[in-house]
C-alpha positions as CSV (number, residue, x, y, z in Angstrom):
1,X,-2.8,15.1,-4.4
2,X,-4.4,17.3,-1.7
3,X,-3.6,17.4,2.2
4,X,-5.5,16.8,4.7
5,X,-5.8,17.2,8.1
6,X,-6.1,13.2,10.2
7,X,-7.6,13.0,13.5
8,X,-9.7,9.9,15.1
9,X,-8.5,6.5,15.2
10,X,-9.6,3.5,16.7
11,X,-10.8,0.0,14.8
12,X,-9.4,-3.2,14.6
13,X,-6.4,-4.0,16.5
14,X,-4.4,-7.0,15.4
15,X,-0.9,-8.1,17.1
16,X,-0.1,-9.5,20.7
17,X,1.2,-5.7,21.8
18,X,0.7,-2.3,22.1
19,X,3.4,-0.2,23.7
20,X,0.6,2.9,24.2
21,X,-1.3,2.5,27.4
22,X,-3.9,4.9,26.3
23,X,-6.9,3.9,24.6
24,X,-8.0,6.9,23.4
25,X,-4.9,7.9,20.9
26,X,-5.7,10.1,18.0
27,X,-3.5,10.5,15.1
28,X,-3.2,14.1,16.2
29,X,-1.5,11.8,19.5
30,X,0.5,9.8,16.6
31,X,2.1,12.7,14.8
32,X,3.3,14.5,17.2
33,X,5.2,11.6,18.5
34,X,6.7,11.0,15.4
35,X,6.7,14.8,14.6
36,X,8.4,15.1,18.1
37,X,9.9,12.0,18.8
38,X,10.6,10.0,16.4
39,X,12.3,12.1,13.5
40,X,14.5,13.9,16.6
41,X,17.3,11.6,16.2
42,X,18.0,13.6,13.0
43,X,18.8,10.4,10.6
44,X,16.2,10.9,7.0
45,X,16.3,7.6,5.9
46,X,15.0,4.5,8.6
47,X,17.4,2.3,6.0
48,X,20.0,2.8,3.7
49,X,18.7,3.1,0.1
50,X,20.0,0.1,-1.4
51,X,17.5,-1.9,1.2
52,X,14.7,0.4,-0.2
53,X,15.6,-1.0,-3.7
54,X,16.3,-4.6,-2.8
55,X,12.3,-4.0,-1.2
56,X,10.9,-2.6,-4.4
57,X,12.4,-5.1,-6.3
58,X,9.9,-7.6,-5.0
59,X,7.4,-6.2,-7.1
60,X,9.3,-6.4,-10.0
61,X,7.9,-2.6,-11.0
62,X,7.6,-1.7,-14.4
63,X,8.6,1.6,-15.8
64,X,5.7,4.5,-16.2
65,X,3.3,2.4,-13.2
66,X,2.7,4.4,-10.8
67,X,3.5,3.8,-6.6
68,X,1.6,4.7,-3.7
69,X,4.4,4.4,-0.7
70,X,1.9,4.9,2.8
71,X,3.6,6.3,6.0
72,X,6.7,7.7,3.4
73,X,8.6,9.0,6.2
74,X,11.6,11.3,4.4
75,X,11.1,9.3,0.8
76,X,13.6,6.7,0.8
77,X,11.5,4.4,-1.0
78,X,10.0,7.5,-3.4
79,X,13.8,8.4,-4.2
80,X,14.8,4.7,-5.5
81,X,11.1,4.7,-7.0
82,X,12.0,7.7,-9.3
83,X,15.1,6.5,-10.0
84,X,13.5,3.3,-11.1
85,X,11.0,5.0,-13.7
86,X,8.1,5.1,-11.4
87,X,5.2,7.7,-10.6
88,X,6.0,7.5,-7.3
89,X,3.6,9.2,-4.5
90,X,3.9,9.4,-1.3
91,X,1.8,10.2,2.6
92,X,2.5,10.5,5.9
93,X,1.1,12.0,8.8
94,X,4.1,13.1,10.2
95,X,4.6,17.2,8.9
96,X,8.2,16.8,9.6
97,X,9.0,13.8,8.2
98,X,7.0,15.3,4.7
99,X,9.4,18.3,5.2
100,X,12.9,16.1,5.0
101,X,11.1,14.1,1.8
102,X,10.5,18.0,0.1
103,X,14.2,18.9,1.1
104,X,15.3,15.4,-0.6
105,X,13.8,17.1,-4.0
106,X,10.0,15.1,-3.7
107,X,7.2,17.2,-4.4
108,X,4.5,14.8,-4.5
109,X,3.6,14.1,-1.0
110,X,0.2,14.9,0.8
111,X,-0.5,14.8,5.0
112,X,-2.4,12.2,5.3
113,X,-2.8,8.8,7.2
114,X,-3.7,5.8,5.3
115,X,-7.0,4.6,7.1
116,X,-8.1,7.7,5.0
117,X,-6.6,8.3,1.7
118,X,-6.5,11.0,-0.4
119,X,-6.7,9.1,-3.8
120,X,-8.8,7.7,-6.0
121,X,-10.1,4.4,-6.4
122,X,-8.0,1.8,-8.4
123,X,-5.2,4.5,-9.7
124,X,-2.4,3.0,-8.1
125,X,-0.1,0.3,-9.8
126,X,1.9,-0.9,-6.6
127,X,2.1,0.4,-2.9
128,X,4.4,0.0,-0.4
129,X,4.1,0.0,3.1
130,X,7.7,-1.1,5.0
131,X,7.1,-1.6,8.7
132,X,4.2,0.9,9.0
133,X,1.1,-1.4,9.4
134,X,2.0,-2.2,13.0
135,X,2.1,1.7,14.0
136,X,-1.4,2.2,12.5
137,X,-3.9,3.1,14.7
138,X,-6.9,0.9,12.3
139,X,-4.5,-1.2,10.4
140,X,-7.5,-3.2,9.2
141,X,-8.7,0.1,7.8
142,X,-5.6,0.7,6.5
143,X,-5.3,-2.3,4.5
144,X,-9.5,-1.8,3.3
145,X,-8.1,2.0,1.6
146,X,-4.8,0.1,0.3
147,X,-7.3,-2.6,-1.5
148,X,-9.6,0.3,-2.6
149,X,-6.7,2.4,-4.4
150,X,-5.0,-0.6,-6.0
151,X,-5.4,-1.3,-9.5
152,X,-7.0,-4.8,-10.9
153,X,-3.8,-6.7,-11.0
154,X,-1.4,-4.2,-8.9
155,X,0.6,-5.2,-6.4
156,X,1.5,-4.3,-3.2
157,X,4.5,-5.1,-0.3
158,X,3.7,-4.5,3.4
159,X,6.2,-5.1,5.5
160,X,5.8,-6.7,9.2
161,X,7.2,-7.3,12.7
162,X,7.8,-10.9,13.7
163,X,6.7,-11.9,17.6
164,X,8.4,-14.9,17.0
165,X,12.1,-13.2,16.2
166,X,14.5,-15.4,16.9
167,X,16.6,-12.9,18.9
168,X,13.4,-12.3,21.0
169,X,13.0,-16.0,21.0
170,X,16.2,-16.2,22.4
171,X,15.9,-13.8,25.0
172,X,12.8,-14.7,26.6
173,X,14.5,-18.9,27.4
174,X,17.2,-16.8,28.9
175,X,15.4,-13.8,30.7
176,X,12.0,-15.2,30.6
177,X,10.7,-12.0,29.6
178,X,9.6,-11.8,25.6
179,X,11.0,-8.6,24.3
180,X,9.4,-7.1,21.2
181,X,9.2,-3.8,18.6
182,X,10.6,-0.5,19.1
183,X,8.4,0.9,21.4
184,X,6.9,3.6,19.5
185,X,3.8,4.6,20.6
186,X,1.7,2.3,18.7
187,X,3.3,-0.7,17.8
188,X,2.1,-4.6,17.4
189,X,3.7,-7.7,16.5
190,X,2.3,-10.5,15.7
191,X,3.9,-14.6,14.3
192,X,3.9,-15.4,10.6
193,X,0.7,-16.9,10.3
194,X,-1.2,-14.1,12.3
195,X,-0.3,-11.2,9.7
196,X,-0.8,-13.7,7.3
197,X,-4.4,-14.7,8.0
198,X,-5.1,-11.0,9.1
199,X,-4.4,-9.9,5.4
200,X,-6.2,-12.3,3.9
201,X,-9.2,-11.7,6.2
202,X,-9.1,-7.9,5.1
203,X,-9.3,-8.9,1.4
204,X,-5.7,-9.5,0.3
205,X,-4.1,-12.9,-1.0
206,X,-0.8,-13.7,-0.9
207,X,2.0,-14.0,-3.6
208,X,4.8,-14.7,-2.2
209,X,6.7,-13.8,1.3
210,X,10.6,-12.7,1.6
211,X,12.3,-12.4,4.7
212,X,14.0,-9.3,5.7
213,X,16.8,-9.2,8.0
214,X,17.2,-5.7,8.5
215,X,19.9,-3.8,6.7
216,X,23.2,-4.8,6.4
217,X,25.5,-3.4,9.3
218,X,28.0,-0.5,8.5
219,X,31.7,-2.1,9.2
220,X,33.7,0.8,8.2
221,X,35.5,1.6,11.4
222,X,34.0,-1.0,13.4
223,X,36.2,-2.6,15.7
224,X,37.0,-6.0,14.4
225,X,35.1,-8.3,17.5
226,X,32.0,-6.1,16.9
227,X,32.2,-6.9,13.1
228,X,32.6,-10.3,13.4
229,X,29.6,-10.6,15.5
230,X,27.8,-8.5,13.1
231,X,28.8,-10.5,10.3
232,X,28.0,-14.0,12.4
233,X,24.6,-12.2,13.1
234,X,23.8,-11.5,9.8
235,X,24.6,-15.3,8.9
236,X,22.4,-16.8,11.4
237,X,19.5,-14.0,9.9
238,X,19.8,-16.2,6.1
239,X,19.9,-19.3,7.9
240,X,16.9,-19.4,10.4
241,X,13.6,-20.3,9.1
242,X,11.1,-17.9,7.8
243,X,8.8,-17.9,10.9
244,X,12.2,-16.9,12.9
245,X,12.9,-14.1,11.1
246,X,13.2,-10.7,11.4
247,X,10.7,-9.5,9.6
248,X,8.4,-10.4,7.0
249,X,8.0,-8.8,3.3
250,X,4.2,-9.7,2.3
251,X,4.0,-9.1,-1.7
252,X,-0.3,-9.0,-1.9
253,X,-2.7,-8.7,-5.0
254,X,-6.2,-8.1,-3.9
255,X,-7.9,-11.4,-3.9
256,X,-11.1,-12.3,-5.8
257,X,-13.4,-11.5,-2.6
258,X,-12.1,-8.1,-2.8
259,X,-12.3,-7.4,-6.2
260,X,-15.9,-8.3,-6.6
261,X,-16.4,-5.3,-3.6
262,X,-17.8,-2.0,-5.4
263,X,-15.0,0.3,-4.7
264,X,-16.7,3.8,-4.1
């Protein structure tokens, strides 16, 4: 894989928010928030590893295929992959985050965003993308380059805000302000059925959809109020129905309309 140096931005903009009140963001803007930002609270992995395998399992991968993860961060998802068998790959435009994936023993990485990749054309078995697409500054062109690199039958998970959170839900009939994302600087949300019909209108069709609730709360040395609210929390997460949940785990194939594109 070779580098490469991202710059530009701009596209289609999905979602019902973006926490940036510039429109002219580059992803030179991009990674140096998350170069600066982002990757300053010191912690490698956004989950603990056992949620990047429960993830990957919804591909059911197969030894020997190989993975494409976009926006990697420190490799969670490219440590379980190996572990799993898998030619695993991974990019990000954030330098630093690249540099905690290399400490963590992956040497297959490349600087790169994933409106533009830096692979060829139907070489990839499955790609993942957990809870990157909103931060994209094209995420329609994102998706386009994650149809052109995918294999005839490969498979790919992108993972995905939900507006309608039932937490946020909850807040805005108190409050009566709707509170949403992280607030990096890019970030959209958008309902069930929105991300839905955006992927399939940029050439994707949908397998199946799991719900993720976020990982599971440390309780070692949590006070025992705060870990029964944690653990009620976590109940109400597996109870509520999809559209209320946390986020959403979209498991695509390209769909016939894209596979009858001439991938160049």
């Amino acid at each position: 894989m070779q580098g490469c140096t991202p710059d530009g931005g701009g596209g289609s903009v999905p979602g019902r928010g973006r926490t940036s009140n510039s429109p002219a963001l580059s992803h030179d803007h991009v990674r140096a928030y998350y170069d600066d930002v982002y990757f300053d609270e010191g912690r490698p992995f956004a989950r603990p590893l056992p949620d990047y395998a429960e993830k990957l399992s919804w591909l059911s991968p197969r030894p020997t295929e190989r993975l494409l993860d976009c926006s990697c961060g420190a490799g969670g998802v490219l440590a379980v992959a190996r572990a799993a068998g898998l030619d695993a790959v991974g990019i990000d435009l954030s330098r630093r985050a690249l540099g905690y994936a290399k400490g963590s023993g992956e040497e297959r990485l490349a600087c790169a965003v994933t409106e533009r990749l830096p692979i060829a054309s139907t070489s990839v078995d499955l790609i993942t993308c957990l809870g990157s697409l909103e931060h994209y500054l094209d995420p329609g062109a994102a998706v386009a380059e994650m149809c052109r690199v995918l294999r005839p039958g490969g498979r790919m998970l992108i993972v995905v805000p939900n507006y309608y959170y039932w937490r946020n839900v909850a807040y805005a009939a108190v409050y009566g302000d709707h509170r949403t994302g992280h607030h990096q600087i890019v970030e959209r949300v958008e309902t069930y059925r929105g991300w839905r019909t955006f992927l399939e209108e940029h050439g994707l069709a949908v397998t199946a959809v799991h719900r993720d609730v976020g990982p599971a709360p440390a309780l070692r040395g949590v006070h025992l109020g705060t870990r029964i609210r944690q653990l009620a929390r976590r109940a109400i997460e597996r109870l509520v129905p999809l559209y209320l949940t946390y986020q959403f785990g979209f498991v695509c194939v390209r769909s016939k309309h894209a596979a009858a594109r001439s991938w160049v």
